[in-house]
ROVOVO-501887 format. One record per residue: residue number from 0; residue in three letters; chain; x, y, z of N, C-alpha, C in turn. Coordinates in Angstrom, 2 decimals, padded with zeros to 5 digits. Example, Ala and Ser with C-alpha at 12.3 -4.5 7.8 and 13.67 -1.06 7.14 Angstrom:
BEGIN
NULO pos code unit    n_xx    n_yy    n_zz   ca_xx   ca_yy   ca_zz    c_xx    c_yy    c_zz
NULO   0  ALA    A  013.19 -005.69  007.80  012.30 -004.50  007.80  013.20 -003.30  007.80
NULO   1  SER    A  012.85 -002.25  007.08  013.67 -001.06  007.14  012.90  000.03  007.87
// end
This chain:
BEGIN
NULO pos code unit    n_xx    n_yy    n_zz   ca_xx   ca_yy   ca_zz    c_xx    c_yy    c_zz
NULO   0  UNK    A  053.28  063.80 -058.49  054.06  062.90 -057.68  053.14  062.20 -056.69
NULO   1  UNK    A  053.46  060.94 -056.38  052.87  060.19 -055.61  052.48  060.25 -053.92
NULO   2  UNK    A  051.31  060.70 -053.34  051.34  061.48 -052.00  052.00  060.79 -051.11
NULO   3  UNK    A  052.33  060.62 -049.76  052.53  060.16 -048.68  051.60  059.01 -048.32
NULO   4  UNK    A  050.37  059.47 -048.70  049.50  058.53 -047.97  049.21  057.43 -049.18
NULO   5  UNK    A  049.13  058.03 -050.42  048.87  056.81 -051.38  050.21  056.08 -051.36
NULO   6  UNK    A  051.40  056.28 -050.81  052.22  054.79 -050.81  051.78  054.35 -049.28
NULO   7  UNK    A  051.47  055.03 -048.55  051.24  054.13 -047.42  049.60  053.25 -047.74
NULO   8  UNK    A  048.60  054.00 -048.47  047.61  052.71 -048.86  047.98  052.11 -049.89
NULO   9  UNK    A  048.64  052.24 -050.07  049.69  050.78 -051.25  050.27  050.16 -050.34
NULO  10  UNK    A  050.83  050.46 -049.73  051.34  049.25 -048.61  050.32  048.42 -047.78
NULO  11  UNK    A  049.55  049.08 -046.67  048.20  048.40 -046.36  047.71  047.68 -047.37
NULO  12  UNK    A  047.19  048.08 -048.30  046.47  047.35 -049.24  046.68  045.69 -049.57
NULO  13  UNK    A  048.13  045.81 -049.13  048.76  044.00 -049.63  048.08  043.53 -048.14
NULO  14  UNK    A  047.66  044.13 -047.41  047.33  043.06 -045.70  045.98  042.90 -046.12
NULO  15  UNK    A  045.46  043.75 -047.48  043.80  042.84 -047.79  043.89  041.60 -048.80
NULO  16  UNK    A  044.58  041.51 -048.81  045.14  039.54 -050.03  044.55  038.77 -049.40
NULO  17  UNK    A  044.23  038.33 -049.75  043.56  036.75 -049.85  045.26  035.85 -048.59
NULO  18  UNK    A  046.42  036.56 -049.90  047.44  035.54 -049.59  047.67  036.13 -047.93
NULO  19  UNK    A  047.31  037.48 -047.45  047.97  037.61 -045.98  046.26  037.29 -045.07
NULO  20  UNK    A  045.13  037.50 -045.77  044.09  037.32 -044.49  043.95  036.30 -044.09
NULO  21  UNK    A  044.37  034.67 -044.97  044.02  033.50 -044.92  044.96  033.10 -043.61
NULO  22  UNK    A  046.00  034.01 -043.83  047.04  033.37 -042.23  046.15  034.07 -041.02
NULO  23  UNK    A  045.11  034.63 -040.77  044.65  035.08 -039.38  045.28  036.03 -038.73
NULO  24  UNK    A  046.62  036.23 -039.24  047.49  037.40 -038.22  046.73  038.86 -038.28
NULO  25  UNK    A  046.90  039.24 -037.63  046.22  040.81 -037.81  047.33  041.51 -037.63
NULO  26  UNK    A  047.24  042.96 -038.50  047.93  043.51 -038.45  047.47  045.33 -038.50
NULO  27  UNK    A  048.52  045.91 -037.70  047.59  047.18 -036.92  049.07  048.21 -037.59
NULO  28  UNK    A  048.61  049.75 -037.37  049.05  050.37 -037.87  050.54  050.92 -036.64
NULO  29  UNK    A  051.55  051.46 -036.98  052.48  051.19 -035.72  052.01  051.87 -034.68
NULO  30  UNK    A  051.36  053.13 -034.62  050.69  054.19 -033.84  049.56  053.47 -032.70
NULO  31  UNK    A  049.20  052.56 -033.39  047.82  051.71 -032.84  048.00  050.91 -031.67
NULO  32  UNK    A  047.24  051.87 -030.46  047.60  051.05 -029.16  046.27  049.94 -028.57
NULO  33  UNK    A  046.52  049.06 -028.58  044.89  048.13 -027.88  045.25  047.50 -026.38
NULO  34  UNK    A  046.33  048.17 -025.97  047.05  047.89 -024.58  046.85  046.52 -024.32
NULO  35  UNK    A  046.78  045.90 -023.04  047.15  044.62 -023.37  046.63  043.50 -023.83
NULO  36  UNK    A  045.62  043.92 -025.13  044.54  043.03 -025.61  045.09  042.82 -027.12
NULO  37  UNK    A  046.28  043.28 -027.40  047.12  042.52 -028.76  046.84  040.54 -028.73
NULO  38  UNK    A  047.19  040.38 -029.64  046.23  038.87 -029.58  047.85  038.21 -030.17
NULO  39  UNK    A  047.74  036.62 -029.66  049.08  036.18 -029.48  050.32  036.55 -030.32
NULO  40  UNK    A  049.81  036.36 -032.09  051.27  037.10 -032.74  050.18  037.83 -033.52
NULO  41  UNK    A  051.01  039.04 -033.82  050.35  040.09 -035.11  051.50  041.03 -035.85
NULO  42  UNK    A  051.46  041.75 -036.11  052.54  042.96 -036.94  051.82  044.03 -036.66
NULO  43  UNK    A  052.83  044.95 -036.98  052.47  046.33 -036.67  053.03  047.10 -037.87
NULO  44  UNK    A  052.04  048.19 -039.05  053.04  048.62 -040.08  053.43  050.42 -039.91
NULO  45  UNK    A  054.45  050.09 -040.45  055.50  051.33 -040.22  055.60  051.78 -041.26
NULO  46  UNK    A  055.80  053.05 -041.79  056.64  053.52 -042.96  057.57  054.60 -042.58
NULO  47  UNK    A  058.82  054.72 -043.46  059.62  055.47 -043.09  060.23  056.54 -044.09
NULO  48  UNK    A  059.57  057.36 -044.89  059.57  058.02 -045.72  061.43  058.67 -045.95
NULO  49  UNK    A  062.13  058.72 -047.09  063.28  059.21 -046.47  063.21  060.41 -047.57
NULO  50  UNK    A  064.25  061.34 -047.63  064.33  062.84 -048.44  064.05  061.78 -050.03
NULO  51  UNK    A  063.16  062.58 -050.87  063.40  062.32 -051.96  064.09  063.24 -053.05
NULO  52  UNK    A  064.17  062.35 -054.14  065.31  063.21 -055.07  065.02  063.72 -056.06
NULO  53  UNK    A  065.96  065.04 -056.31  064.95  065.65 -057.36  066.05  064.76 -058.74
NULO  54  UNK    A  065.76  064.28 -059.92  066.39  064.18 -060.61  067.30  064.68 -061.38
NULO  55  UNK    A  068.26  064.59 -062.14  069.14  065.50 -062.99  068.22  065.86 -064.40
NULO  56  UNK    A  067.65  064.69 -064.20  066.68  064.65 -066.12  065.35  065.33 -065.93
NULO  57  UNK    A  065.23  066.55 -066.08  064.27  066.80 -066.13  063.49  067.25 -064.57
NULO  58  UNK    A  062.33  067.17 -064.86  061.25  066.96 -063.56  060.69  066.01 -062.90
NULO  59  UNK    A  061.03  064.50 -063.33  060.82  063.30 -062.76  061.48  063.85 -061.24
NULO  60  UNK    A  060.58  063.19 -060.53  061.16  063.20 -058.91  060.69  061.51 -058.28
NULO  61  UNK    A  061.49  061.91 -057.45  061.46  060.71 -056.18  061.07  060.55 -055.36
NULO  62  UNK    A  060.17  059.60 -055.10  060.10  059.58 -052.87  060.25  058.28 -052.57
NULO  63  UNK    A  061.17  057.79 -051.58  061.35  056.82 -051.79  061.76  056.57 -049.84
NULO  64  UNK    A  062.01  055.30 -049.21  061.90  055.17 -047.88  062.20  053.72 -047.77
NULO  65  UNK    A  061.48  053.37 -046.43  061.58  051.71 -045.76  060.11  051.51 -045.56
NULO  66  UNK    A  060.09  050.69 -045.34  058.85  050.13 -044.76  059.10  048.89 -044.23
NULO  67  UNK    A  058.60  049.06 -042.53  059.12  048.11 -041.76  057.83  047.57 -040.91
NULO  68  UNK    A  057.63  046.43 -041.11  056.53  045.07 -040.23  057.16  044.67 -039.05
NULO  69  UNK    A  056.66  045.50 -038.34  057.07  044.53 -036.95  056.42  044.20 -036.72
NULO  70  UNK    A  056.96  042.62 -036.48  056.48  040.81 -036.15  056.71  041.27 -034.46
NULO  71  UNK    A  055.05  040.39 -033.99  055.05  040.15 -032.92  054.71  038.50 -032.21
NULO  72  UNK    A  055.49  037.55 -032.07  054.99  036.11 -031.79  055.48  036.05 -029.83
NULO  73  UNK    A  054.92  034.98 -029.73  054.88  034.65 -028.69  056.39  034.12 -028.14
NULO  74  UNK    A  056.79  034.40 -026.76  058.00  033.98 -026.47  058.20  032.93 -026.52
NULO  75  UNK    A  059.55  032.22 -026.36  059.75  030.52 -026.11  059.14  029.54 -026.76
NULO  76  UNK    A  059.24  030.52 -028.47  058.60  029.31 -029.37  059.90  029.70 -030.21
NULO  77  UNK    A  061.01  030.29 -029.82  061.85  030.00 -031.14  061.96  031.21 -032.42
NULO  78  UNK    A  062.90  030.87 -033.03  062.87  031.98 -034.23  061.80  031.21 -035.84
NULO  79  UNK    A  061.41  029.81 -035.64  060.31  029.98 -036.64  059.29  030.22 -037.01
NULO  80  UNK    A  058.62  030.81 -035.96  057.63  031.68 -036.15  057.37  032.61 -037.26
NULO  81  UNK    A  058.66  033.53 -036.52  059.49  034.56 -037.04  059.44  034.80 -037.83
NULO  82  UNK    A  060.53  033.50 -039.01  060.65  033.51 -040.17  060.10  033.18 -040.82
NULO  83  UNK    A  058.63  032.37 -040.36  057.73  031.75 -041.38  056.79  033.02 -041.86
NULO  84  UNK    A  056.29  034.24 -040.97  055.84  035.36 -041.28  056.44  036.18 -041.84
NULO  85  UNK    A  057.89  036.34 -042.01  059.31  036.93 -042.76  058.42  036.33 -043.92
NULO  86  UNK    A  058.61  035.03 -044.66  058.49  034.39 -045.75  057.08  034.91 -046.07
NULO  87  UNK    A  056.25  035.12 -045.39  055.08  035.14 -046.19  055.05  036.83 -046.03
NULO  88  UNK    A  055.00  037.97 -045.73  055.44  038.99 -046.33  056.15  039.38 -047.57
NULO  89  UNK    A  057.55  038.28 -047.66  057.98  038.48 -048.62  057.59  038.36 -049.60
NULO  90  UNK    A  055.93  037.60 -049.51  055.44  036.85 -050.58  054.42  038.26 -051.13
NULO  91  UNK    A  054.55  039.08 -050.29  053.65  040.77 -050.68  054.79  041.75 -050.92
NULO  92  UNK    A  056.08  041.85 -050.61  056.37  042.68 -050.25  057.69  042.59 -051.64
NULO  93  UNK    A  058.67  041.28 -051.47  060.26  041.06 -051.91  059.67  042.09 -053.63
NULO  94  UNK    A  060.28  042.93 -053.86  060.66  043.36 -054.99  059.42  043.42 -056.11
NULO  95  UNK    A  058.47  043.89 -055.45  057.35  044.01 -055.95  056.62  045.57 -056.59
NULO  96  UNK    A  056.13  045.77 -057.74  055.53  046.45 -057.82  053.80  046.95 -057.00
NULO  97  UNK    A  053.41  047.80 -056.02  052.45  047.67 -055.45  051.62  049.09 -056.21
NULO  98  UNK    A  050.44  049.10 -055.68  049.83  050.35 -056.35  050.30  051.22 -056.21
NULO  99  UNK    A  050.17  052.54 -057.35  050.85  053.90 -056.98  051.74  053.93 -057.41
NULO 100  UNK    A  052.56  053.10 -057.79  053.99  052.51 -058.86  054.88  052.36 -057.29
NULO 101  UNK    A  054.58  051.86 -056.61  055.58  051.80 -055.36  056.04  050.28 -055.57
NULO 102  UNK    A  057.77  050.73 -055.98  058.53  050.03 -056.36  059.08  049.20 -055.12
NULO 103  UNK    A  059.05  047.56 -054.60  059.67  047.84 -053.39  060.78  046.77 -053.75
NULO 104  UNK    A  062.25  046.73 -053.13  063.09  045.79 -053.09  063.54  044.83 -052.53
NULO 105  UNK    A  064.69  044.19 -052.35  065.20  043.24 -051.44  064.75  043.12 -050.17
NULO 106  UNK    A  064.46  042.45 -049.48  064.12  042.57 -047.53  064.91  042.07 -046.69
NULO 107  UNK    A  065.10  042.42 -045.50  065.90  041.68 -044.46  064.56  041.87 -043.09
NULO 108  UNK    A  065.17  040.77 -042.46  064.58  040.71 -041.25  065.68  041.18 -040.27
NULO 109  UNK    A  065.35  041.92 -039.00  066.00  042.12 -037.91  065.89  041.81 -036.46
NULO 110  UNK    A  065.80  041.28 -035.85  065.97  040.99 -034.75  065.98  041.45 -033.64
NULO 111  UNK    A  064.96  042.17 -033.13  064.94  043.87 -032.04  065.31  043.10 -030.64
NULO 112  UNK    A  066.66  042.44 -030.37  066.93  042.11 -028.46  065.77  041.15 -027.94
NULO 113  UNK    A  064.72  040.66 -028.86  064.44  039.55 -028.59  063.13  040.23 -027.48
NULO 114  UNK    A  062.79  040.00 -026.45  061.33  040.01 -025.82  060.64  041.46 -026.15
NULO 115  UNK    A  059.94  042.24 -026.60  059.42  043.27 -026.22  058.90  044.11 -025.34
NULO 116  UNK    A  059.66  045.11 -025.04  060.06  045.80 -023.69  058.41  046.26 -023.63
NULO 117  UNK    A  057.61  046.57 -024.32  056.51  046.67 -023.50  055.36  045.34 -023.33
NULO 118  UNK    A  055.86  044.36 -023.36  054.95  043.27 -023.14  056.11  041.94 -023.42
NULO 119  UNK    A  056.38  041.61 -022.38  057.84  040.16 -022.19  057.38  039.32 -022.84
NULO 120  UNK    A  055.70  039.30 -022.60  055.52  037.86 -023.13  055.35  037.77 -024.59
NULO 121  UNK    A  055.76  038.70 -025.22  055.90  038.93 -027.11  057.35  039.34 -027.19
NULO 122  UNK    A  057.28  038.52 -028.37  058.71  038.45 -029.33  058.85  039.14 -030.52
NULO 123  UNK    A  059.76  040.21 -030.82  059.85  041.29 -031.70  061.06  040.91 -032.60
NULO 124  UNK    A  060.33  041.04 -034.24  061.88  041.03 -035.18  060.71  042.02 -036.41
NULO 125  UNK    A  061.70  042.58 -036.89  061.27  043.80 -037.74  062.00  043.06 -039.12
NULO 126  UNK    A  060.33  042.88 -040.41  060.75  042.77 -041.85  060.96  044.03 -041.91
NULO 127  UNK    A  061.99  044.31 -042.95  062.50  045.56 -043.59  062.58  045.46 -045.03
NULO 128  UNK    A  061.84  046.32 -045.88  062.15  046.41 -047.65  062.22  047.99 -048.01
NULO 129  UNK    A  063.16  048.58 -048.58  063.46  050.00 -048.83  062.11  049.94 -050.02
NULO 130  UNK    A  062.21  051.22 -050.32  060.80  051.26 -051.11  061.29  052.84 -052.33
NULO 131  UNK    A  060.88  052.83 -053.56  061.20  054.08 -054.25  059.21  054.20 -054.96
NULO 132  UNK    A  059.01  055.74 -055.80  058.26  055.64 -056.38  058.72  057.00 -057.22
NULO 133  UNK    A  058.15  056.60 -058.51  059.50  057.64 -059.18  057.71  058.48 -059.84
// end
């Protein structure tokens, strides 16, 4: 079965593309503090591992979770920022097979109350894609 950490370097792995380094955003792990030297917008990646399942058929098993990008842009520019980094995630992320067989699906973006309580002058909305690996 597929470890913990090899779906989480299957996930990292899409922030070494060509298609996400060419945008400049950087993106740090959620744990990762650089206090107040975060640079105007970036992401932060999350994973959220949930119980996996044992199957009825056999010994195939499951692990399967979320994995959530929180978008960080600058205040008082609006929600297209936002969604223009929504869109280009989706362009790594929407329903994709990634290494490790990490299956991932549909995404939504969310909207965390808008300024980020530890720094006003950044704007917080969280991509979200559930994730399985069988």
């Amino acid at each position: 079965m597929t470890t913990f950490d090899a779906i989480l370097s299957s996930v990292e792995s899409q922030f070494a593309k060509t298609t996400w380094t060419d945008t400049g955003i950087a993106a740090f792990p959620v744990n990762f503090s650089k206090g107040d030297l975060y640079p105007e917008e970036f992401v932060k990646i999350e994973l959220l591992p949930s119980t996996g399942l044992n199957m009825q058929y056999g010994s195939a098993k499951q692990r399967s979770g979320t994995i959530i990008i929180q978008i960080y842009t600058a205040v008082n520019t609006g929600l297209r920022r936002v969604t223009a980094i929504a869109d280009l995630l989706d362009s790594l992320f929407y329903r994709k097979l990634l290494q490790n067989n990490v299956q991932t699906f549909s995404s939504s973006m969310q909207i965390k109350g808008g300024n980020d309580a530890d720094n006003p002058s950044l704007y917080r909305a969280d991509y979200v894609v559930p994730f399985s690996v069988y």
